[in-house]
N, C-alpha and C positions, 0 to 999 in steps of 0.2 A: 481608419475605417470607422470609428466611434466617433472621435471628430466629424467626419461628414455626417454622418445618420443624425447626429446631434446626441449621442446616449452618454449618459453617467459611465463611467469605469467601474461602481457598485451598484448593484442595482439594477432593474431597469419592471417594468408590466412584464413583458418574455419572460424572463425568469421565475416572474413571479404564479403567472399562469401556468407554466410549463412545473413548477412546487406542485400547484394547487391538484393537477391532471396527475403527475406521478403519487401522492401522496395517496388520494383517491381510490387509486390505481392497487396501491398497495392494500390497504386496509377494504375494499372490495372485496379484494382474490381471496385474501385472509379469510372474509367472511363467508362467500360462498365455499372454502376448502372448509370452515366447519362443520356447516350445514347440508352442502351435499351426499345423501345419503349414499350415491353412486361409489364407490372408493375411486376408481379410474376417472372417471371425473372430476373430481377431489384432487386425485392427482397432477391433472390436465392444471386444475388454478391453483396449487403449492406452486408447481412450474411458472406460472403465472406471478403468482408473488415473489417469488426467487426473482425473475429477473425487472420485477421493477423496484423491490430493494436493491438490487445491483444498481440501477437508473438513479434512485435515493442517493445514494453512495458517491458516485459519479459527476453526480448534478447539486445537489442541492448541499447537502453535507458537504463538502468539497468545495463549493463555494464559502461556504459560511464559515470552515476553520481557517479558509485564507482568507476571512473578512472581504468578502467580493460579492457576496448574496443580498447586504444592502448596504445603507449608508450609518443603517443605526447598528451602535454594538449590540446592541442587546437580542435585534433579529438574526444577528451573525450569530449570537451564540446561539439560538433557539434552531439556526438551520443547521448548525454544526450538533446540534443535540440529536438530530434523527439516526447521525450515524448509533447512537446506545437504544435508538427507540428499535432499530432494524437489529439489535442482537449485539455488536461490536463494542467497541468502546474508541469517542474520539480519543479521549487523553492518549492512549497510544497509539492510534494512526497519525496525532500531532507528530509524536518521534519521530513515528519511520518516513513521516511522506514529508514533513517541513524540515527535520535536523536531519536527515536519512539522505532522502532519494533527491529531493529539490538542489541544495547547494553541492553538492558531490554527486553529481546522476553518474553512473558508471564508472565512477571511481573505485579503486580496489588496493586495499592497504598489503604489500605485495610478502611485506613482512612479515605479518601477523599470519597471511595466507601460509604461507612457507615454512612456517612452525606448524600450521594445524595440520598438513601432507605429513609430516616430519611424526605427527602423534602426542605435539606441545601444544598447551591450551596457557596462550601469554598471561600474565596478570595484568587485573583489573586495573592498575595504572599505567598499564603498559601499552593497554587497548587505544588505538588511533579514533577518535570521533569524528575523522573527518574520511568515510566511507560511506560507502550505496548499501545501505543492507538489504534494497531489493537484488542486489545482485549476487554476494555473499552468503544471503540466509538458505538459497537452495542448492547449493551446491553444498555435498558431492553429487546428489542425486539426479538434481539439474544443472549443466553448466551453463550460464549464461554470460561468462566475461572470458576473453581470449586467452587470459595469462591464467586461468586455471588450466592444471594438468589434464588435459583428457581420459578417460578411461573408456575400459571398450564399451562397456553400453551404453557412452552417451552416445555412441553412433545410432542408437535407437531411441533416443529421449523425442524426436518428434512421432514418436508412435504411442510413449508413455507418458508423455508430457499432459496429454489430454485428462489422461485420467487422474494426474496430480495435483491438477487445475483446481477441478472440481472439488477437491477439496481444501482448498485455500481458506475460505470460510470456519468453517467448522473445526479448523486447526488454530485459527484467531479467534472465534471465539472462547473455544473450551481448551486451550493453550495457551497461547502468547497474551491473551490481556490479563489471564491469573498469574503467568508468570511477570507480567513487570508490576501490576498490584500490587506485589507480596514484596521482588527484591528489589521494586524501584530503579529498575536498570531495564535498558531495551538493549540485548545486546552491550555495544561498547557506549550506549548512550546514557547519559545519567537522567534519567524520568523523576528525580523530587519536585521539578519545578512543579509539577502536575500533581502528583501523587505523594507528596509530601503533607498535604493539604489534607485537613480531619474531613472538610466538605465533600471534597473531591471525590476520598474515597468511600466517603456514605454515598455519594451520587454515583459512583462505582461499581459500590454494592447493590444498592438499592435499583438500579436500571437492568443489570443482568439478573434480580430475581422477577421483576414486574415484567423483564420480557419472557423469558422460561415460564409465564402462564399462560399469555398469548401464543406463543410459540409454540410450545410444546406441550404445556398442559391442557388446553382448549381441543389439541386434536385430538390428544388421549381420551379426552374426554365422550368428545364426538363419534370417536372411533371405533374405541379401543385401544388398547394399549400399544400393540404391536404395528398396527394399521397408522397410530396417529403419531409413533417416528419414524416410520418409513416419510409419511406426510412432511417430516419437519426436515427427514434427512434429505429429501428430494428436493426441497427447497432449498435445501443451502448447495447443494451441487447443483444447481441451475444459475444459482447466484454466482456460486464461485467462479463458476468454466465459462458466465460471459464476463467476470470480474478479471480474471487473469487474463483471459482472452484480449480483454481490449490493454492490460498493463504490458504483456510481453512486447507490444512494439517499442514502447522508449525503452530498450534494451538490445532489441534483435535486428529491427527491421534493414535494410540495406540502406548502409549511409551513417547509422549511427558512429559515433566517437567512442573509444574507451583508451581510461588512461588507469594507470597504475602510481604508487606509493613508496620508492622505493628509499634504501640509509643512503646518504652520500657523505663522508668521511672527510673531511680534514684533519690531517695530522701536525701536532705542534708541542716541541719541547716534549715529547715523548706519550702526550695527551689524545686518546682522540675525543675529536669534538663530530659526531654524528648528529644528524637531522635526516625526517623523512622529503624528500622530493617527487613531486607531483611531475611524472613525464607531461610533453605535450599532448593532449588528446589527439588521438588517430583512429581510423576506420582498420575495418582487419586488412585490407591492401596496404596499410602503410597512407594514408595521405590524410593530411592534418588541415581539416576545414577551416576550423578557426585561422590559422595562417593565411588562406586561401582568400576567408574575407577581407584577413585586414590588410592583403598587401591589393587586393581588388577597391576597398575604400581610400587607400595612398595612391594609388592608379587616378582613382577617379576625381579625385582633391586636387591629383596634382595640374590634371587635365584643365581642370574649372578652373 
């Protein structure tokens, strides 16, 4: 499809104009949520900015830490920078979304799971880096992969799930990016390559304090105190519940794969020699797409 249209794979006017209209976008609503003296109004564009930093997020940022926003690095990293300008931090969305969720999408280390039910928290060399810790990290509360244990209220998690959403956000920012800053660990992920760096984390530091004035301190200001985190907090729950909202599909939707991790043992001269095994990926019916393709492309090879 890029071949026909004739477009770059990085790149392209679209993308660039669709930056330009979101970024806009954002730092507008920002402005009139200072400014308007209304609160509920005010309100109305925090809602507004939340979800076109969700858009930021999604679109432009997301392109840019996958080097796909253009041809130059250097605008790759500037687009990848907005995810710290909107409040986050890439260096760790790099873990979870490119070491994380990209190469092992619904993979689930079946081991390590089966000790934390059990009330064991494995050691750090013990820990599998080859997991989805979108899938992992909310559970027990959410269950999103087949081979966790169910409990009884997940039979209710589509009614609480919503309101767990919302705060996604606000649990990365003022959560998960201090915690891998500090232990250089995402999870089972090792974060030095990032975060090892004296730059890295003065640009670390230095983006989560310059945004906490825009954010946060700008509506206090405008506001009041109380008035102007509600303002901040309502922004990030708007952001977060269309951020989650659009992540749950590569997870849930009908048709997805999931595969699990599990030891497979040989035994020898009285030794065992274990390793983890990756089942084949399957849907919750049982049926393994992947197989499905490649004996449909042996089908159709064999045809031609």
């Amino acid at each position: 499809r890029i071949e026909e249209r004739g477009l770059n794979r990085r790149g392209s006017v679209e993308i660039w104009i669709k930056a330009l209209f979101l970024l806009t976008g954002f730092w507008f609503s920002l402005l009139q949520m200072y400014t308007n003296s209304n609160f509920f109004v005010a309100m109305a564009w925090s809602i507004t900015m939340g979800s076109f930093a969700a858009m930021i997020g999604t679109n432009i940022q997301h392109d840019g830490n996958h080097g796909a926003f253009a041809q130059s690095k250097f605008m790759n990293k500037c687009a990848g920078w907005t995810l710290d300008m909107i409040g986050a931090s890439a260096f760790t969305w790099e873990f979870q979304h490119m070491l994380g969720h990209h190469p092992y999408t619904n993979v689930l280390d079946g081991v390590e799971e089966m000790k934390k039910e059990e009330g064991v928290d494995c050691k750090i060399e013990e820990k599998d880096q080859e997991s989805d810790p979108d899938v992992f990290s909310s559970f027990p509360l959410m269950r999103m992969h087949p081979f966790h244990t169910p409990a009884w209220f997940h039979r209710y998690q589509h009614i609480y799930a919503p309101f767990l959403f919302a705060l996604m956000t606000l649990a990365k920012v003022f959560q998960q990016d201090y915690e891998v800053a500090v232990s250089k660990r995402l999870y089972h992920i090792d974060a030095q390559a990032r975060y090892g760096s004296i730059w890295n984390v003065f640009r670390f530091w230095s983006m989560k304090f310059i945004t906490m004035i825009y954010m946060m301190g700008l509506p206090i200001y405008f506001h009041g105190a109380a008035k102007g985190m509600a303002l901040f907090v309502i922004g990030h729950l708007a952001c977060g519940e269309l951020l989650a909202t659009m992540f749950i599909v590569n997870h849930v939707i009908e048709g997805v794969s999931y595969a699990k991790k599990d030891l497979q043992g040989v035994k020898e001269d009285g030794n065992d020699d274990t390793s983890k095994v990756v089942g084949k990926p399957a849907t919750i019916n049982g049926d393994t797409p992947m197989e499905k393709t490649r004996q449909q492309a042996m089908e159709s090879s064999a045809n031609n």
